[in-house]
Backbone and ligand atoms as CSV (ligand in chain L), in Angstrom:
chain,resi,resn,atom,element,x,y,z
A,1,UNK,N,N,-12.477,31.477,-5.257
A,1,UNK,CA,C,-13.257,30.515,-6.048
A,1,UNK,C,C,-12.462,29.239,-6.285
A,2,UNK,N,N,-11.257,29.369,-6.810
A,2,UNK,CA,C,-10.477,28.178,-6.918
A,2,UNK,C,C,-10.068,27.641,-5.390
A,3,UNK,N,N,-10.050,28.619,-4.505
A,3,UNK,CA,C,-9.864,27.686,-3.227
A,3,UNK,C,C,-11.035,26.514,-2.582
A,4,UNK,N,N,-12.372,27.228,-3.569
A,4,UNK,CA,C,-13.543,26.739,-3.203
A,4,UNK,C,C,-13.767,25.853,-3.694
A,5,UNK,N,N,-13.492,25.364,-5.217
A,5,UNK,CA,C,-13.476,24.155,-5.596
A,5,UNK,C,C,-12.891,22.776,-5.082
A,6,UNK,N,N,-11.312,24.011,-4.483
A,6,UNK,CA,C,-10.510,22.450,-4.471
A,6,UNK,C,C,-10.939,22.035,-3.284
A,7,UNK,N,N,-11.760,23.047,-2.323
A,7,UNK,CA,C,-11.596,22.511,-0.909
A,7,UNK,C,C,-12.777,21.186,-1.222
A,8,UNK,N,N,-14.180,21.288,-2.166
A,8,UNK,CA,C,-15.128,20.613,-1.994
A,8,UNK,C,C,-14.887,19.121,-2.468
A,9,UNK,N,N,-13.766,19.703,-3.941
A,9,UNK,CA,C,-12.676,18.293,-4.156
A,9,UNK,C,C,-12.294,17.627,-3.353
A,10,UNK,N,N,-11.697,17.986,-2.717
A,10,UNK,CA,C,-10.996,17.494,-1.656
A,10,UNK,C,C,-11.782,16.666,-0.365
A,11,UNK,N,N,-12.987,17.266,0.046
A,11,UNK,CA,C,-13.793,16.716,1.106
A,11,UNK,C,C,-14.902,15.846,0.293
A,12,UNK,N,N,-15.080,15.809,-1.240
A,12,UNK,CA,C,-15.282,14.573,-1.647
A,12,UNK,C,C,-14.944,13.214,-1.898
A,13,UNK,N,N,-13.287,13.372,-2.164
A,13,UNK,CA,C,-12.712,12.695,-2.039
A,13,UNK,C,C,-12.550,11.645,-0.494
A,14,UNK,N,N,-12.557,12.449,0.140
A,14,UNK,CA,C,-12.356,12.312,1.888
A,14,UNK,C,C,-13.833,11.225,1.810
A,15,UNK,N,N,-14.997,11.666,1.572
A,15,UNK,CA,C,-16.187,11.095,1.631
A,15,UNK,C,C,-16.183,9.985,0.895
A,16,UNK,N,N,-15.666,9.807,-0.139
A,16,UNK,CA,C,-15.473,8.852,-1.378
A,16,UNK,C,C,-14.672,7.474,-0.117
A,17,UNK,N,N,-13.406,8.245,0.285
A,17,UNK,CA,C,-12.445,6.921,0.527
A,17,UNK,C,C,-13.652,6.623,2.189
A,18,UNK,N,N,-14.055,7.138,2.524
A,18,UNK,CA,C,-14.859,6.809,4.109
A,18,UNK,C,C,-15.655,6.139,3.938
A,19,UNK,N,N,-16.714,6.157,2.560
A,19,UNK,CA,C,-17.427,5.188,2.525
A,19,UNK,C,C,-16.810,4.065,1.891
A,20,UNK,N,N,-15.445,4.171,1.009
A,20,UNK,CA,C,-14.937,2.976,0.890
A,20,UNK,C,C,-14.306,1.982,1.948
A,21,UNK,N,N,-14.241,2.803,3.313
A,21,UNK,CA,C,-13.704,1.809,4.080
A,21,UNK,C,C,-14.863,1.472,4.969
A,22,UNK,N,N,-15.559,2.405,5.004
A,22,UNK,CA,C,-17.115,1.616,6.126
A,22,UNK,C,C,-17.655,-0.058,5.363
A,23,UNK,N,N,-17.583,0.550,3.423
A,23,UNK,CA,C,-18.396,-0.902,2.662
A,23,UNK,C,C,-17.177,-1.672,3.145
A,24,UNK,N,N,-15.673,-1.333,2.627
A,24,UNK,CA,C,-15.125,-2.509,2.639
A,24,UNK,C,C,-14.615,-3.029,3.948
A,25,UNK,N,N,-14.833,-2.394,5.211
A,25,UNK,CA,C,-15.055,-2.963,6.309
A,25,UNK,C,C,-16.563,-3.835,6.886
A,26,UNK,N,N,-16.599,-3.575,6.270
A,26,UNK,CA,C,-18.228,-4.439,6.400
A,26,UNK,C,C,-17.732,-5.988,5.678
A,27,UNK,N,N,-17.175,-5.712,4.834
A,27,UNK,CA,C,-17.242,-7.026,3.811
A,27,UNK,C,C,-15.736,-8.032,4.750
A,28,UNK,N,N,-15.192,-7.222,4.944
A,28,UNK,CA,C,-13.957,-7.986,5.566
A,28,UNK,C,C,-14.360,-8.687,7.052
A,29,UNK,N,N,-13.244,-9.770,7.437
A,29,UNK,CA,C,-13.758,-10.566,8.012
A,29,UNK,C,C,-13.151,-9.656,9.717
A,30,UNK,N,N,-13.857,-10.260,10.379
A,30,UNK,CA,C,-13.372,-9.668,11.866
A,30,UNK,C,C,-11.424,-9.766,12.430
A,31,UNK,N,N,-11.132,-10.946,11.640
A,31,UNK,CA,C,-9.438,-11.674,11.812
A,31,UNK,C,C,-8.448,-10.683,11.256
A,32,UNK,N,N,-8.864,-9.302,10.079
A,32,UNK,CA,C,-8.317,-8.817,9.400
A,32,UNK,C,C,-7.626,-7.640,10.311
A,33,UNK,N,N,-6.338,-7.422,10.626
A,33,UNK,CA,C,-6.721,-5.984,10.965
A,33,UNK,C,C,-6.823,-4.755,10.252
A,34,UNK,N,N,-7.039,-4.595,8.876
A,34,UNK,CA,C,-7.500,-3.265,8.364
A,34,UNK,C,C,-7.048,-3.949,6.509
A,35,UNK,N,N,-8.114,-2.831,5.774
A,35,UNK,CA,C,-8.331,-3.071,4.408
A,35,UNK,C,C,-6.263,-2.784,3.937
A,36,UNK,N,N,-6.227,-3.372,2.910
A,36,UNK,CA,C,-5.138,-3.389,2.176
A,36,UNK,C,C,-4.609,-1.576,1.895
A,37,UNK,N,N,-5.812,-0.979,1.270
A,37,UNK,CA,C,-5.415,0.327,0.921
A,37,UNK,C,C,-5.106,0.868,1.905
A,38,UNK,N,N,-5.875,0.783,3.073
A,38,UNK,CA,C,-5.524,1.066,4.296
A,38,UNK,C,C,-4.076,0.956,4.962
A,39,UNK,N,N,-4.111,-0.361,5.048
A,39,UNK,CA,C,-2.611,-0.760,5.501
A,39,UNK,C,C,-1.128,-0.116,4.823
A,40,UNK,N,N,-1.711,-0.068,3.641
A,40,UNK,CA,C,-0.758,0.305,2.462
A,40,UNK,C,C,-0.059,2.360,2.549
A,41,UNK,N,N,-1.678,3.025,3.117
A,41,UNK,CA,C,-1.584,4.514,3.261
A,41,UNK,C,C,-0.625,4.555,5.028
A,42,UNK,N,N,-1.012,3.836,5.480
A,42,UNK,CA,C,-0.705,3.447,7.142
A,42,UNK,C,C,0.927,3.302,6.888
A,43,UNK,N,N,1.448,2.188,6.221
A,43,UNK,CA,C,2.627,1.819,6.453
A,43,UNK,C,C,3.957,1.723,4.870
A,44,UNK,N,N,3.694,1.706,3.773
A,44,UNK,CA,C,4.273,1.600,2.905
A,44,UNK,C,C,4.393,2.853,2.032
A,45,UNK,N,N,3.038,3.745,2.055
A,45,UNK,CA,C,3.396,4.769,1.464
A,45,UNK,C,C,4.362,6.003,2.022
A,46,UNK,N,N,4.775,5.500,3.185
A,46,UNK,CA,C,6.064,6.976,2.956
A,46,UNK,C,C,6.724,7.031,2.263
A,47,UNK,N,N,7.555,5.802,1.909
A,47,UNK,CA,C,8.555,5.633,0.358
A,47,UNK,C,C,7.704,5.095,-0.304
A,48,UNK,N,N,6.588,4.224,-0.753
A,48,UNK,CA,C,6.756,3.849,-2.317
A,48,UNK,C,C,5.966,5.019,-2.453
A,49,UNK,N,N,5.169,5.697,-1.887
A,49,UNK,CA,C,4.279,6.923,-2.996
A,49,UNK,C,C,5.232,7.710,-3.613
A,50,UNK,N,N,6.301,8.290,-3.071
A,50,UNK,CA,C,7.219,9.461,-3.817
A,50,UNK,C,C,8.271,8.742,-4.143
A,51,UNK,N,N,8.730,7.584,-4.049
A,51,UNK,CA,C,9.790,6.945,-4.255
A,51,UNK,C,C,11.008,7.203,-3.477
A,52,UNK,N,N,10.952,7.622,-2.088
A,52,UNK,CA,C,11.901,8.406,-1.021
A,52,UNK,C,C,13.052,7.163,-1.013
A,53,UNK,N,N,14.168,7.603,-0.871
A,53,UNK,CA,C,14.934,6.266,-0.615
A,53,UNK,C,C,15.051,5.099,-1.822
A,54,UNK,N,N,14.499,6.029,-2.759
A,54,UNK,CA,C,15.129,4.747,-3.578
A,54,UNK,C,C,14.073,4.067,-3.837
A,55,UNK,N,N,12.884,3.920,-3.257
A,55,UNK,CA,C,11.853,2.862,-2.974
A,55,UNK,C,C,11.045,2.588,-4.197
A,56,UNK,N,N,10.884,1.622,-5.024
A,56,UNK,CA,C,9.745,1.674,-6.415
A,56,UNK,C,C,8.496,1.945,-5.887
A,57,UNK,N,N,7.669,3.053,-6.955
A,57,UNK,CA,C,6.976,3.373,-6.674
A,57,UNK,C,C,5.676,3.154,-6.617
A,58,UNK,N,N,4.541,3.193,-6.239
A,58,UNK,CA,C,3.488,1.957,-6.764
A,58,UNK,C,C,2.887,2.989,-7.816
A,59,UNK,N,N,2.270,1.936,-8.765
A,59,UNK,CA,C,2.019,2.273,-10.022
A,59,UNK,C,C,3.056,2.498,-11.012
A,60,UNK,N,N,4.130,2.000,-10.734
A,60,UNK,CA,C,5.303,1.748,-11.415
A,60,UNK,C,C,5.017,0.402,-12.102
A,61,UNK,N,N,4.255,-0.189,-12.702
A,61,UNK,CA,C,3.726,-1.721,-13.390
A,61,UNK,C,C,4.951,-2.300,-13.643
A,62,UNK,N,N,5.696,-1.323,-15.075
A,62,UNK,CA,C,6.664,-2.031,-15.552
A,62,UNK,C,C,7.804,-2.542,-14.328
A,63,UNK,N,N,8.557,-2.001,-13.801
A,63,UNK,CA,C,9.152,-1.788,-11.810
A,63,UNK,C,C,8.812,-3.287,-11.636
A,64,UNK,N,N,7.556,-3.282,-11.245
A,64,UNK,CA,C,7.176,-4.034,-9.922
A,64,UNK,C,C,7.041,-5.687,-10.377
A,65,UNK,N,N,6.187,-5.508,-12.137
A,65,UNK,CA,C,6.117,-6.384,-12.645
A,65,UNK,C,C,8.023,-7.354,-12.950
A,66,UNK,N,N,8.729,-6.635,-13.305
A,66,UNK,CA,C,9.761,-7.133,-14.002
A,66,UNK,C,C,10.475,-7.547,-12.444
A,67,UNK,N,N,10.265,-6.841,-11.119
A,67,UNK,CA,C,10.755,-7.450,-10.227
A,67,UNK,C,C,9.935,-8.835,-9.804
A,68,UNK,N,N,9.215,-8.982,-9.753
A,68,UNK,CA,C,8.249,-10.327,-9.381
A,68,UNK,C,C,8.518,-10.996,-10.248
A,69,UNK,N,N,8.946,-10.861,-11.601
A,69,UNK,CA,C,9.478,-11.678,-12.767
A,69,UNK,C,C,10.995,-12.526,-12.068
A,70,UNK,N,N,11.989,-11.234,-11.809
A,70,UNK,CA,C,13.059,-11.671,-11.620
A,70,UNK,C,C,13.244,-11.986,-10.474
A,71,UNK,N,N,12.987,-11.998,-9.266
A,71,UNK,CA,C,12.901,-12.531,-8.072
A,71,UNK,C,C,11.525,-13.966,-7.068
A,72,UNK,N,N,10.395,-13.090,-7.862
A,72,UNK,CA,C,9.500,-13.857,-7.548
A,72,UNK,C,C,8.795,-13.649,-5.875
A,73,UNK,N,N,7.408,-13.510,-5.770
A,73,UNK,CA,C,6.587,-13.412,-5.348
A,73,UNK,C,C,6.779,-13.904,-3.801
A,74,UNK,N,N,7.457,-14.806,-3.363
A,74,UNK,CA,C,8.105,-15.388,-2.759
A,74,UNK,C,C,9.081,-14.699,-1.839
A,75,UNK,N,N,10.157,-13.804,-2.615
A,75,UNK,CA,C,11.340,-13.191,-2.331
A,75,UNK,C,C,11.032,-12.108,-1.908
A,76,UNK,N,N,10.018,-11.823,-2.618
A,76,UNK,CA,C,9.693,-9.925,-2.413
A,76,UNK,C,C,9.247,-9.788,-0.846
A,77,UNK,N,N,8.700,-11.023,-0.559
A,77,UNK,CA,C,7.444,-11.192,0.719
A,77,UNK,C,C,8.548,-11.538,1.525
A,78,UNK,N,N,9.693,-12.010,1.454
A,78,UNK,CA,C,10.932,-12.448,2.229
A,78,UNK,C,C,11.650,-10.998,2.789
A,79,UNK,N,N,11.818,-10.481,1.677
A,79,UNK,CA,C,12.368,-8.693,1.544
A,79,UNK,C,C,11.962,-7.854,2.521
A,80,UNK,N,N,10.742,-8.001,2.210
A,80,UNK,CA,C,10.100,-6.916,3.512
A,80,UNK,C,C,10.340,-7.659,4.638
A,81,UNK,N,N,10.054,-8.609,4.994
A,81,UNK,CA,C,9.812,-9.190,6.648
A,81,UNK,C,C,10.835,-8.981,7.387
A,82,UNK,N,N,12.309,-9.404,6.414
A,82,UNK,CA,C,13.107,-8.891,6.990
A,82,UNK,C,C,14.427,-8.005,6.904
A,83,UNK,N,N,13.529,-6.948,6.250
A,83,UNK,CA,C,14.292,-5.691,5.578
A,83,UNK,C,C,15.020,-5.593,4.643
A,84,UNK,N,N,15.460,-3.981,4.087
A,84,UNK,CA,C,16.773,-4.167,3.091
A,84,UNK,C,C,17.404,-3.385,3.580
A,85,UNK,N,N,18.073,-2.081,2.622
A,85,UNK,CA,C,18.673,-1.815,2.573
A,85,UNK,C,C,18.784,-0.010,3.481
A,86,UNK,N,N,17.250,-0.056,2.723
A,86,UNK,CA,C,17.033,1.531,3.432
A,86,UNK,C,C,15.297,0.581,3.963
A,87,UNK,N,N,14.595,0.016,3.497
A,87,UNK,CA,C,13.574,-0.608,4.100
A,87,UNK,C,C,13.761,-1.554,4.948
A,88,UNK,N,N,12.936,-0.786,6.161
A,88,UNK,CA,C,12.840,-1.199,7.656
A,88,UNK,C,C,12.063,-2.408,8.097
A,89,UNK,N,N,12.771,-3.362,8.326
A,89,UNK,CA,C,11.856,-4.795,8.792
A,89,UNK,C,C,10.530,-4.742,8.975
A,90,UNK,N,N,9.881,-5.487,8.175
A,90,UNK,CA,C,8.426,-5.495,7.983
A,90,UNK,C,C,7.913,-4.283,7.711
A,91,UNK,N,N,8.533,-3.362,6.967
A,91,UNK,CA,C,8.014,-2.180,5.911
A,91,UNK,C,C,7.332,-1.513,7.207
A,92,UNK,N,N,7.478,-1.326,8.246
A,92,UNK,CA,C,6.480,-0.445,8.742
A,92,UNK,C,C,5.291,-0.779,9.385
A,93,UNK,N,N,4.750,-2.189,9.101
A,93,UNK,CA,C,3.550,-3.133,9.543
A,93,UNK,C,C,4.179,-4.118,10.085
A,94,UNK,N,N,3.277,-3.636,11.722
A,94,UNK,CA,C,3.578,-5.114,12.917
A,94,UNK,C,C,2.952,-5.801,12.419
A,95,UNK,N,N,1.602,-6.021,12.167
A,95,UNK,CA,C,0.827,-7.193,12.224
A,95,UNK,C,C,0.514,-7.825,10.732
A,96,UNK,N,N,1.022,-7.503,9.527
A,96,UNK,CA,C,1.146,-8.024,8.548
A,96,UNK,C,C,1.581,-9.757,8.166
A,97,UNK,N,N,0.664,-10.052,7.385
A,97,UNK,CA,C,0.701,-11.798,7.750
A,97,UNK,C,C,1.462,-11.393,6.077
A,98,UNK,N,N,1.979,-13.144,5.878
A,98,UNK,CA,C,2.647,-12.545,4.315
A,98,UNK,C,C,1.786,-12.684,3.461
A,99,UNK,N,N,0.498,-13.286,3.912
A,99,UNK,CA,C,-0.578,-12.788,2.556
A,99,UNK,C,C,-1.082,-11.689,2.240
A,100,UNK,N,N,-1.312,-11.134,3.218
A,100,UNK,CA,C,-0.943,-9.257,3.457
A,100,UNK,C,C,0.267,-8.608,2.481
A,101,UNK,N,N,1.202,-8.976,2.648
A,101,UNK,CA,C,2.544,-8.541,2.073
A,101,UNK,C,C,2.517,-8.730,0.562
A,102,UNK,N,N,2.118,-10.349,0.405
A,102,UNK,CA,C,1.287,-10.149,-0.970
A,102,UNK,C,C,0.593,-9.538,-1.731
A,103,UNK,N,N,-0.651,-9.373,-1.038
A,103,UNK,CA,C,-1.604,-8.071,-1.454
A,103,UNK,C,C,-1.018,-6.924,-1.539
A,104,UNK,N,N,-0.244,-6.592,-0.678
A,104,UNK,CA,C,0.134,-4.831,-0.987
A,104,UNK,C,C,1.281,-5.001,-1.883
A,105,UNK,N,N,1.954,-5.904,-1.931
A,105,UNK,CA,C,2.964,-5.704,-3.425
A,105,UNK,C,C,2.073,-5.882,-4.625
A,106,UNK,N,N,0.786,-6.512,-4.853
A,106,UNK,CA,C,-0.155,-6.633,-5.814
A,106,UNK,C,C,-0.605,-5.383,-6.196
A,107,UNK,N,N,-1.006,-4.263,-4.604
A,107,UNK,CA,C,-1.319,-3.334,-4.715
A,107,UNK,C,C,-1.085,-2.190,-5.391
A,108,UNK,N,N,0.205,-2.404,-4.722
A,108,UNK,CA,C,1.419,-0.897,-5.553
A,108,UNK,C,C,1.567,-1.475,-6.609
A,109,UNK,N,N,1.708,-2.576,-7.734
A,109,UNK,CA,C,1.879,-3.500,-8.836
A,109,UNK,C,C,0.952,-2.581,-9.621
A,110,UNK,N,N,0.017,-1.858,-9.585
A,110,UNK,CA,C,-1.387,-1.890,-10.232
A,110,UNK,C,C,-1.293,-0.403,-10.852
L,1,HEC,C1,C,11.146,3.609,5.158
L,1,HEC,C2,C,10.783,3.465,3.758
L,1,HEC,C3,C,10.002,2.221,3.311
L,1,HEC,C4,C,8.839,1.716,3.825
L,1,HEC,C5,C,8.026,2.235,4.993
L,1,HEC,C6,C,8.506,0.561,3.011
L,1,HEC,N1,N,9.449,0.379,2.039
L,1,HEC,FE1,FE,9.520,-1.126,0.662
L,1,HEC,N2,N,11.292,-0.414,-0.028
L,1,HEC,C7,C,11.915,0.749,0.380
L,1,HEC,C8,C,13.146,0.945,-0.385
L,1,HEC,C9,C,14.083,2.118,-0.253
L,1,HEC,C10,C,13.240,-0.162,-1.264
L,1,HEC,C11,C,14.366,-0.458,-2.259
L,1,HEC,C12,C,15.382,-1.395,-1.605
L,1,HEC,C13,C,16.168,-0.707,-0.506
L,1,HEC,O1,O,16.960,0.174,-0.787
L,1,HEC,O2,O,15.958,-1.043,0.684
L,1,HEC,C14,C,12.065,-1.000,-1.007
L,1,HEC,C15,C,11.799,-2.189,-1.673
L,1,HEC,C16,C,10.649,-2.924,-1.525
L,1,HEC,C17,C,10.376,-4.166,-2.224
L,1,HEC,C18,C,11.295,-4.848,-3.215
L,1,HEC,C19,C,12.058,-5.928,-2.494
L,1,HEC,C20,C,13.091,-6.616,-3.338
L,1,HEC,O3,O,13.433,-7.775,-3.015
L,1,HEC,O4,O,13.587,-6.023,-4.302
L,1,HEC,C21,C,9.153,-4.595,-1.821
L,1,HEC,C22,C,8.430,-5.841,-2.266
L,1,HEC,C23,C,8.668,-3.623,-0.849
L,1,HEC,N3,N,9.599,-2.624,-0.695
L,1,HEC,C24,C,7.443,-3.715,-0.219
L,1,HEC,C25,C,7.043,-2.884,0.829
L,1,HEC,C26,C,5.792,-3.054,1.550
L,1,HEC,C27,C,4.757,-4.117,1.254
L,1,HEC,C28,C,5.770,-2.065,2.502
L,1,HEC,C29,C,4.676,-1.807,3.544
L,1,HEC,C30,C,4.261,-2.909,4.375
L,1,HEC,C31,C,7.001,-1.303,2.380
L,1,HEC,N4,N,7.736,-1.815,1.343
L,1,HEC,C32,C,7.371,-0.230,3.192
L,1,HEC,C33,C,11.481,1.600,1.364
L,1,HEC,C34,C,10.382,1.391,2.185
């Protein structure tokens, strides 16, 4: 029974994020190559979801906020493109423009 719940959990969820990317592929423009959350599950969440390596984690507000404070919006988007320390040049995303890079530090910010 509890396997039965979680499985239907689970394939709702699945249904939930599919139609979030069919609407929000619809709404996005053809130039894009893929939604932010997308890009973000694709290439950034191996470290920031668990924090592997050190990495801040998203949904870390206070983290992310006080770094964009002390470095600035600017730097962070500099950081990734061309790596740090344990993060790999351009986080994992070839085709990331830095307004992209923006958005997903906005992302994990949240
Ligand atoms: C292989 C693991 C890994 C991946 C993939 C990764 N990061 Fe990171 N990231 C880190 C780690 C670890 C740090 C902490 C600094 C360090 O040790 O390199 C970090 C730090 C950062 C910082 C802070 C930079 C600064 O100047 O302090 C930003 C912004 C960032 N990551 C954004 C991203 C974005 C956006 C992506 C996806 C496009 C991404 N990261 C993908 C591991 C990763």
């Amino acid at each position: 029974m509890r396997l039965f719940t979680k499985t239907i959990a689970k394939t709702s969820r699945t249904l939930a994020a599919s139609i979030a990317t069919i609407v929000l592929s619809g709404l996005m423009s053809s130039t894009m190559a893929a939604d932010i959350p997308t890009t973000y599950e694709n290439s950034c969440a191996a470290c920031h979801n668990s924090g592997a390596l050190g990495a801040i984690k998203k949904g870390d507000s206070a983290a992310w906020n006080k770094l964009k404070q002390q470095k600035g919006m600017s730097a962070l988007v500099n950081s990734v493109k061309s790596g740090m320390i344990q993060m790999p040049a351009g986080g994992l995303c070839s085709d990331c423009s830095d307004e992209d890079y923006r958005k997903l530090i906005d992302y994990m910010s949240e």
